[in-house]
N, C-alpha and C positions, 0 to 999 in steps of 0.2 A: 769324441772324434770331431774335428774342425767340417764344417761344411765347406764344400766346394765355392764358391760363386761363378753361378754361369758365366758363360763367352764374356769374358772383361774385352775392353775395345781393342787390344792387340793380341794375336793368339801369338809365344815365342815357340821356336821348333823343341821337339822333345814333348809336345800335350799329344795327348789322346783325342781324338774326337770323330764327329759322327756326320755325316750330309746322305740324303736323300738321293737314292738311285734306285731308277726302277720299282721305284714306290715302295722299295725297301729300305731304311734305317742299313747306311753300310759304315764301318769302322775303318779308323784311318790314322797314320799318324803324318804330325808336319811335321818334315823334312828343312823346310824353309819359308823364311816368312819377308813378306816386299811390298809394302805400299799398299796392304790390303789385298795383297796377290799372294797363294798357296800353292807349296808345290809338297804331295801327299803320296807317301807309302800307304796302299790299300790294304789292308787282308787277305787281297789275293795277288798280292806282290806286284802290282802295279804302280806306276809312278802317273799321279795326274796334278794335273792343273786347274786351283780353281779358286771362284772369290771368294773373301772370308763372308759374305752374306750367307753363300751357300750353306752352310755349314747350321748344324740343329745347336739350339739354344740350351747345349750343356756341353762341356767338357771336363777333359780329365782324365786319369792324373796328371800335373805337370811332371818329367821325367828328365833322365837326361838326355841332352842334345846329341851326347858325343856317341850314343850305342850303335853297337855294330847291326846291319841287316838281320843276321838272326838272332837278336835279343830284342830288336824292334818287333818282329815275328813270332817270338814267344811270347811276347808281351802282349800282341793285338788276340793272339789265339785264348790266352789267359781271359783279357779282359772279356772276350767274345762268349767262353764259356760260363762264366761269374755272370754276368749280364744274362745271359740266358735263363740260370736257375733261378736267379731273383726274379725275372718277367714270368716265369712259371708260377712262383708261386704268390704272383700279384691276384687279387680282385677287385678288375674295373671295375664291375658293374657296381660294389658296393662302394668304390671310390665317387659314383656316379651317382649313385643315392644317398652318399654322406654332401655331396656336393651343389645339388640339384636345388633351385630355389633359393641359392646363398648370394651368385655370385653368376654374374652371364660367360664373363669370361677371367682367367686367371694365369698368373707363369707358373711355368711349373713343381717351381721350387714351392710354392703355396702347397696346392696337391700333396707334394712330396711330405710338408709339416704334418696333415693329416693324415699318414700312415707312417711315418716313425718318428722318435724324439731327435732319432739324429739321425743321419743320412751322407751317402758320400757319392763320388762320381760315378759310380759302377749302378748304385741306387739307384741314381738320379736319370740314370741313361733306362735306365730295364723299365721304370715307369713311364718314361716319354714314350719309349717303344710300343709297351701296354695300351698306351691314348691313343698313337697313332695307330695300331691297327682296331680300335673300338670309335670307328667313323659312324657306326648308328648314334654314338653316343656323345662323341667329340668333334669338334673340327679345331682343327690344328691352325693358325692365321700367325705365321712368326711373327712376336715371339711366345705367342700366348697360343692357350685354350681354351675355344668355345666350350660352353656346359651348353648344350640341348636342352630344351626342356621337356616333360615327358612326354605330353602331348605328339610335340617331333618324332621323338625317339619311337612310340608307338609307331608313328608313318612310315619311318625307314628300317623298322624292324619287318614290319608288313611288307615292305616294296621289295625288301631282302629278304623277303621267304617266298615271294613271288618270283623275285627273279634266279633262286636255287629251283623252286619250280617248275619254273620257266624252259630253264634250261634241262633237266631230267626226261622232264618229260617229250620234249622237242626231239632230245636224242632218242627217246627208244620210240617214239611217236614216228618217226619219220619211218625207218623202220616194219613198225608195225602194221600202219595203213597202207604201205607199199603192198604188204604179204597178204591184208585184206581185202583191196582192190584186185589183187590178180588172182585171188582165187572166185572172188567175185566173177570177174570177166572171163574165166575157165570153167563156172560152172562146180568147182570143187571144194573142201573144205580146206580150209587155210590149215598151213603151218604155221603155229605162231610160236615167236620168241621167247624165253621165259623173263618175266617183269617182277617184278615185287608187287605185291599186293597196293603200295600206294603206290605207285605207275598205274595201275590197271583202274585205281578208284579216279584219279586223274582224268586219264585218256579217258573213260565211259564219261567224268561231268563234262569234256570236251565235246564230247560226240554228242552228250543228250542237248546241251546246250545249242552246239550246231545246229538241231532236228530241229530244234524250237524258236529258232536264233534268238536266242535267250542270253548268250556269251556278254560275257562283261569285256571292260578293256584290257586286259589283261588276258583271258580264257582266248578273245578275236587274235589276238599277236601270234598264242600258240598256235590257232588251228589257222594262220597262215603259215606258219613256221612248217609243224607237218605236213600238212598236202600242198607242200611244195611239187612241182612235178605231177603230180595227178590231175587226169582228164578234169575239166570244169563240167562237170556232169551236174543235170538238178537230182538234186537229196539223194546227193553224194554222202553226206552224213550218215542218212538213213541207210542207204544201202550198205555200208561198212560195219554200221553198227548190227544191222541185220545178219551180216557176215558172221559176224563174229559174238552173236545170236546173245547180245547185251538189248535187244528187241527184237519183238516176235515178227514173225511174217506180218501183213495187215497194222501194221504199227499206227494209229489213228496221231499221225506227228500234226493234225488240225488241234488239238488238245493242247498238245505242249507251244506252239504260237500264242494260243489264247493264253498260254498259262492256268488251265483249268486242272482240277484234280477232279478223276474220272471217280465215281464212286460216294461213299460217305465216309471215308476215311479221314475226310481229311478234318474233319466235323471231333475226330479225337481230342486235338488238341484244345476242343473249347467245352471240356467236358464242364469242367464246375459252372462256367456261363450259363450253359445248357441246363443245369440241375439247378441250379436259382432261378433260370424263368419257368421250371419245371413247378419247385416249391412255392413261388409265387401264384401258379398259376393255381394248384393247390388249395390257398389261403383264400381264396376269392372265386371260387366255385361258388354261383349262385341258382335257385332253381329257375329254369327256364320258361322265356316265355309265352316262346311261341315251337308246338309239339306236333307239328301238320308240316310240315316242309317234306320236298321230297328232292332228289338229286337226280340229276340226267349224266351219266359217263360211261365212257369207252370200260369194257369189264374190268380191265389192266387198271386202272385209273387208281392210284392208293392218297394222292393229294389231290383232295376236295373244294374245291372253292367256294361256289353257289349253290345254291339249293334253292325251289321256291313252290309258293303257291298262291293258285290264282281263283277269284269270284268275282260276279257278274257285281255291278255295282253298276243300279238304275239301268241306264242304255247303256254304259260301259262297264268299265272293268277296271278292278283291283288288282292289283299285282303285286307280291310280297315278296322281294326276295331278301335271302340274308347273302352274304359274305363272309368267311373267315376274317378271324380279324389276328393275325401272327404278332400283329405288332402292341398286343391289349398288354404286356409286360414286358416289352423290349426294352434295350438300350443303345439308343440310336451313338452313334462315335464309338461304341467300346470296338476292343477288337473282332468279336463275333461279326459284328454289324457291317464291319470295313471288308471282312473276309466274305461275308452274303453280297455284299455291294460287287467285289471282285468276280464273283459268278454271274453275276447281275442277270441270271434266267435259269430254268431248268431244261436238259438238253435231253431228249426224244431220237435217240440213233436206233439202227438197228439191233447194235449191242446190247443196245437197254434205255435205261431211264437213269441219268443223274441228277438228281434234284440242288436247286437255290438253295432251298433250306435245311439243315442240319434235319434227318430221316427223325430224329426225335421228336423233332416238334412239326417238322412239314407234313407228314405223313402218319402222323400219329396224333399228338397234343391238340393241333390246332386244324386239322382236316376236320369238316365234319362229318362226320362216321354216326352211321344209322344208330339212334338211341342212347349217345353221347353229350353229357352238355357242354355247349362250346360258347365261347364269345363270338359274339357276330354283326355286322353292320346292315341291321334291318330299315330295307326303304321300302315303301309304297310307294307306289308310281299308279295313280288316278287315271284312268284315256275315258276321251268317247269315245264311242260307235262305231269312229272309223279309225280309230287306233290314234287320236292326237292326243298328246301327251297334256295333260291339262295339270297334275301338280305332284311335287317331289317333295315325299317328309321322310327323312331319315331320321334314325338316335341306335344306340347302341343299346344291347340287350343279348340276354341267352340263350340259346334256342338247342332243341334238341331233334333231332329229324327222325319221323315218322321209317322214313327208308332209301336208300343207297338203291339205285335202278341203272339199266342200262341202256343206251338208245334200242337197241332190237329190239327190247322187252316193250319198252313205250313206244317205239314206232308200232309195233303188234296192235297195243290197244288201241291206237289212235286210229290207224286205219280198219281193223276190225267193230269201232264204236263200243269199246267196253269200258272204256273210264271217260265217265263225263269232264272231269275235270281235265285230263289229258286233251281230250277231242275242245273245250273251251279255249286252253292254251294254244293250240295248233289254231285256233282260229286268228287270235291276237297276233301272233306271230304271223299269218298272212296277211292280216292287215297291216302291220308294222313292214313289213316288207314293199306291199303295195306303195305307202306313204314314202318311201325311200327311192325306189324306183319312179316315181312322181318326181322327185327331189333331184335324177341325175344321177344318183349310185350305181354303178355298175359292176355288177354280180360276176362272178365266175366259179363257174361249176366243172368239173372234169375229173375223172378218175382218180382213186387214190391209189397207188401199186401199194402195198404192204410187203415189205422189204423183211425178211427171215433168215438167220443162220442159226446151220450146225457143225459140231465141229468145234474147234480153236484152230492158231497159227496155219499153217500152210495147209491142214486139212481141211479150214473153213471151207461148206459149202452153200451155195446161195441160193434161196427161191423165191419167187416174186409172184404175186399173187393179185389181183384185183382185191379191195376190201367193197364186202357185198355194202351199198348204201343202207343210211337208215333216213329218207330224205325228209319225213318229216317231223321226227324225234329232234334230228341235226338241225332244222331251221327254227324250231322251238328256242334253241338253248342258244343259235347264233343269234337271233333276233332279241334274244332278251337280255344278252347280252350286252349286244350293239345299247339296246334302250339305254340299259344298266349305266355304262361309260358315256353316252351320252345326256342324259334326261340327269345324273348327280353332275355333269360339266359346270349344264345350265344353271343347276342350286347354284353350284359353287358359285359362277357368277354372279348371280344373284344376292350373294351374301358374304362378297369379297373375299373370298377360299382362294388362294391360289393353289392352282393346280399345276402338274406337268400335263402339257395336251400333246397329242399326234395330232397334228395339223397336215392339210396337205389342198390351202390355199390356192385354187387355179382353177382355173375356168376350160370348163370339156364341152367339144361340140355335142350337140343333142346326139350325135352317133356312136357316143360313147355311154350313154345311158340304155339301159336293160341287163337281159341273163344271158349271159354268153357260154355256149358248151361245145361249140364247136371249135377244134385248134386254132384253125386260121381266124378266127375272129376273135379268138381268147389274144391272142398275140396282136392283131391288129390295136386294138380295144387297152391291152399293158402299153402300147408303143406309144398310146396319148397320156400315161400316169406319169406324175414324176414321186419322188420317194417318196414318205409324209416326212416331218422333221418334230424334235421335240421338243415344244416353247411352253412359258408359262402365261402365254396370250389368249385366250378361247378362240381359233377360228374354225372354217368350214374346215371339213374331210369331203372334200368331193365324191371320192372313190365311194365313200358309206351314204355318201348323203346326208349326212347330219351339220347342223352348222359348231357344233362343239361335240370335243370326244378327249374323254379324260380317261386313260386305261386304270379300271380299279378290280377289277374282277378275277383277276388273278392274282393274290399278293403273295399265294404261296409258291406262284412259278417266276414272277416279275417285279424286280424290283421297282421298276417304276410304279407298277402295282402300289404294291408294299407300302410308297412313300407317300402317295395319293392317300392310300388307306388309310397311314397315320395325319395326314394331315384334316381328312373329315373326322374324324375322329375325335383328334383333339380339339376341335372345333365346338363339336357337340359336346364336349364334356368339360372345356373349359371357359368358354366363349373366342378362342383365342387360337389359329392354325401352329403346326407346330413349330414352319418356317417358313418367313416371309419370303416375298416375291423376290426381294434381291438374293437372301440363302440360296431358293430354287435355280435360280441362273446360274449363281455359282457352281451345282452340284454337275450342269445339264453337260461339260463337255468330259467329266472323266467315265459319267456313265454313260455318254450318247459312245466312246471309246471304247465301255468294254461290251457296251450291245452288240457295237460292230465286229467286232472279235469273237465273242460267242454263239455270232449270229451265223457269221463264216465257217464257223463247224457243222451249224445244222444244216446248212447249205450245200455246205462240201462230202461231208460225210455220207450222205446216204445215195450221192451218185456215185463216187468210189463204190461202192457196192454192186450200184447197177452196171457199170464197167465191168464190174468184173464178173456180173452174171452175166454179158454180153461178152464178154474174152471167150467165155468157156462156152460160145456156142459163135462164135462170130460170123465161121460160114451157112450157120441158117438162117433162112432168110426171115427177118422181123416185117412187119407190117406198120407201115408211116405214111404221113401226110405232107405236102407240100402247106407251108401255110405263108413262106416271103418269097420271089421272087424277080426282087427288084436287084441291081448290081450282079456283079459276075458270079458272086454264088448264090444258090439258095440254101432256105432253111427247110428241112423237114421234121417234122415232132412223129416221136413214136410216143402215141397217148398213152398205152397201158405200160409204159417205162414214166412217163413222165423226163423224157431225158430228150434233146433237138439237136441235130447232126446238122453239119453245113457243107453240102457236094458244088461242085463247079456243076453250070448249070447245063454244058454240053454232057454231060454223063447221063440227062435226067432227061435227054431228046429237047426237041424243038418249040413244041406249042406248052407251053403251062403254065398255070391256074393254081389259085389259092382253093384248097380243098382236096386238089389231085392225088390219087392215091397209087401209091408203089409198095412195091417190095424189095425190102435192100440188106444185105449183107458186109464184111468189113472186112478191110485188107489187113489192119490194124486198127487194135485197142490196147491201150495204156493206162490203167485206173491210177496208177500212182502221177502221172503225169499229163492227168486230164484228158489225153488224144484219142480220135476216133476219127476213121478214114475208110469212108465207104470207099467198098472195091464194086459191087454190081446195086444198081436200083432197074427193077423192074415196073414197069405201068402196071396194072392190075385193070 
């Protein structure tokens, strides 16, 4: 069978051919042909006018001129039908993979060689057809074809499953969140439409997205496209998805901003990582060297950090504490390590405890747990008399602990005088405190509510509790703490370690120095701090009093911890830290980023709570302090809340004073929306 040869330079009436309408391939015959100008019986018995460019870069058959209207009509239905079955049983895509990598662009009669030895007009039209409607894969530039290349094609097969997406979901979206909203605002449960299963998996990643505003570019178009028309409500999202109870009542959507996974689940995925620092850690059990340590924690407490113990040494005192060390077989870049980085702290809500580290190794492997041997970074810290720090020798070693204690238990002995070594410690720790308070640190001390729930979802209910102090168990373990991160700053200084430091550089009037427990001066006393920030420079912390403060004592809750950790560490056992001062800079602004984000959950989360144990009693009246009074409003703190209302100061009378005490109740409380609006404050 003779090939065709495309469009020759004059098309004569009597050809077959094909032009572009409505972005459809439409069939046509010429009727007459003038100087490059066509005048065309359609397929659908139209007569039109047009240029011979127009027209797609195949023709065929030439026929005769002279045929009547319905033999030109049987003949375009003809070719129309042939055409179609051959384009049926075309495979672009393997035209597209025989294609791909050969050749950028081609005419079509090339193509055409590549799927038959011989070919004719009817062929040659049903494969142009084929190309043209496979635009993921083609572009059409008369008189040729673009070949894509894979790469591409992957993009616009993507962008075309997003925007089949796009669209599905938009429509039954719109829909949907209409019926969620108003049953929302009615108080009743929705009617909802029925969807398909992937509509419904859809719409939920829209919604959880939303709650987290987590939505990519693509997810943000839809969830404008649906709540078109809906109230601009805050956590609008939430409330919908709540609705439609794809989330619980109490939905902690501070989680999903941070992008935090609540729990240890999420630690699944690094299971073999886990079992290799596991079997490592295994291989390299050594026996211990120091079997006297002892630990100070809250009972709850399952990830141990420090432990220590203390002797008189001459006038002063020895001090021995260890530290977990998580990082003695780590691998710092892998993905485990990227994913701890991502949590960058362990979060302490009322719900519970989620820890930084995978439960396997933070709470287990590498806590030190009474009568376990552990790796650990054992320092001696030498003081006189009067508690000054006179010298720092760390190295690393394994140590196994005597016992696991709680503050009650060691406040008990302390103030009862039955452990001398307890009551030695409580000493040092007053002097270390004194020497700081000397220095400008300024203390703050106030109640701690202890936040409880029972219950789940909307039957949560809340109770708030004073926790009884343990004041001088609790200043043992802060002050030696404080030393701990202070007193290895200085090593490191000393011995060109860089470290991460909280710095908090700035200069306090002398009125900002002492212990402060009362509200109004707790507040006055915060209103001269500014944040700390965190550099790999040693300066002062004003707030503590110390002129350098490297956070290492927690590695199994902080990752700056952690990093500090590994960096004396490898110090001590290589001569060599693990990352130079310019590494460290680099690291400070994606984790100074997710501190802030994790940091915003412990923040946030445990006043939603206290809202909402103040919702459910709003008209009784709470007991608060005035503690600012300056501008049109004041502040008043309710201390055994730990939580600060702000009333117009005509509500609160005439004359008043920092310290001033009322009694106040609320018109409105909004725990998901932050607000709170006293209705009465009484003087007391």
């Amino acid at each position: 069978m003779a090939k065709t040869t495309p469009l020759s330079p004059s098309v004569r009436p009597g050809t077959v051919v094909e032009f572009m309408h409505g972005d459809q391939p439409q069939l046509a015959w010429v009727l007459e042909e003038s100087s490059g100008k066509l005048r065309l019986l359609t397929i659908n018995k139209r007569e039109i006018k047009l240029p011979t460019p127009r027209l797609l870069p195949w023709q065929g058959p030439l026929l005769s001129a002279d045929a009547s209207r319905q033999d030109i009509q049987n003949i375009l239905n003809e070719r129309q039908e042939a055409r179609g079955e051959i384009q049926a049983g075309l495979d672009v895509m393997e035209i597209w993979d025989l294609a791909q990598g050969e050749l950028e662009s081609a005419p079509l009669t090339w193509f055409a060689d590549l799927v038959w030895e011989e070919w004719d007009a009817d062929r040659l039209a049903a494969l142009g057809r084929a190309m043209l409607q496979a635009k993921t894969h083609f572009k059409f530039r008369p008189p040729v074809f673009e070949i894509w290349p894979a790469e591409k094609v992957e993009q616009k097969l993507k962008l075309q499953a997003e925007e089949k997406e796009r669209e599905a979901i938009t429509a039954a979206g719109q829909t949907m969140l209409g019926e969620l909203w108003a049953a929302y605002s009615q108080g009743r449960k929705p009617r909802l439409p029925e969807i398909t299963p992937d509509l419904t998996k859809g719409l939920t990643r829209i919604l959880r997205g939303k709650v987290g505003e987590t939505l990519d570019e693509n997810d943000r178009k839809i969830w404008t496209a649906i709540s078109k028309g809906l109230p601009d409500t805050p956590h609008l999202a939430l409330l919908l998805a709540q609705t439609w109870s794809i989330l619980p009542a109490h939905h902690n959507y501070h989680l999903d901003e941070a992008e935090y996974d609540w729990g240890n689940d999420w630690s699944e995925s690094f299971l073999s990582d886990i079992n290799e620092i596991k079997s490592r850690f295994s291989n390299q059990t050594e026996l211990p060297e120091i079997e006297d340590l002892v630990s100070i924690d809250a009972s709850t407490t399952r990830d141990i950090d420090d432990a220590f113990r203390i002797e008189k040494h001459g006038a002063g005192y020895r001090l021995t504490l260890a530290l977990a060390r998580p990082e003695a077989h780590w691998d710092f870049g892998s993905p485990l390590d990227k994913a701890v980085l991502h949590r960058a702290s362990s979060l302490y809500l009322p719900e519970g405890t989620s820890h930084m580290m995978p439960e396997q190794l933070g709470t287990s492997q590498y806590s030190l747990l009474e009568g376990e041997a552990r790796p650990a970074l054992v320092t001696d810290f030498f003081l006189a008399a009067d508690g000054t720090l006179e010298k720092v020798e760390p190295r690393t070693a394994w140590v196994r602990l005597a016992k696991n204690t709680t503050y009650e238990i060691t406040d008990a002995a302390i103030r009862d005088r039955t452990d001398e070594s307890l009551m030695l410690a409580h000493d040092l720790a007053t002097r270390l405190l004194e020497r700081r308070l000397t220095s400008g640190a300024c203390v703050i001390r106030r109640p701690e509510p202890i936040v409880t729930l029972e219950g789940s979802g909307a039957q949560t209910s809340v109770q708030i509790e004073i926790k009884t102090p343990s004041p001088r168990s609790e200043l043992v373990i802060s002050e030696f703490m404080i030393l701990a991160n202070a007193g290895l700053a200085r090593w490191a200084a000393e011995h060109d370690v860089p470290l991460l430091h909280r710095t908090q550089d700035i200069a306090l009037p002398p009125e900002a120095a002492g212990i402060f427990s009362e509200p109004a001066e707790i507040l006055r006393s915060v209103k001269l701090l500014l944040p700390p920030t965190l550099e790999t420079a040693p300066k002062r912390h004003a707030a503590l009093g110390v002129p350098a403060y490297a956070p290492i004592t927690s590695p199994l809750r902080r990752y700056t911890d952690f990093v500090n950790m590994a960096q004396v560490c490898a110090f001590l056992n290589s001569g060599q830290p693990r990352l130079d001062r310019d590494e460290l800079n680099q690291l400070i602004p994606h984790l100074n980023m997710r501190i802030q984000a994790v940091g915003a959950v412990q923040r946030f989360r445990p006043r939603y709570w206290k809202l909402v144990y103040l919702a459910k009693r709003r008209r009784e009246f709470q007991p608060a302090v005035l503690v600012d009074e300056t501008g049109p409003m004041a502040t008043l703190a309710m201390p055994h809340l730990q939580v600060n209302v702000r009333a117009p100061k005509k509500m609160l009378g005439d004359k008043l004073y920092p310290g001033q005490k009322f009694l106040i109740n609320f018109s409105r409380i909004d725990p998901l929306n932050n607000e709170i609006r006293l209705s009465e404050a009484l003087e007391e």
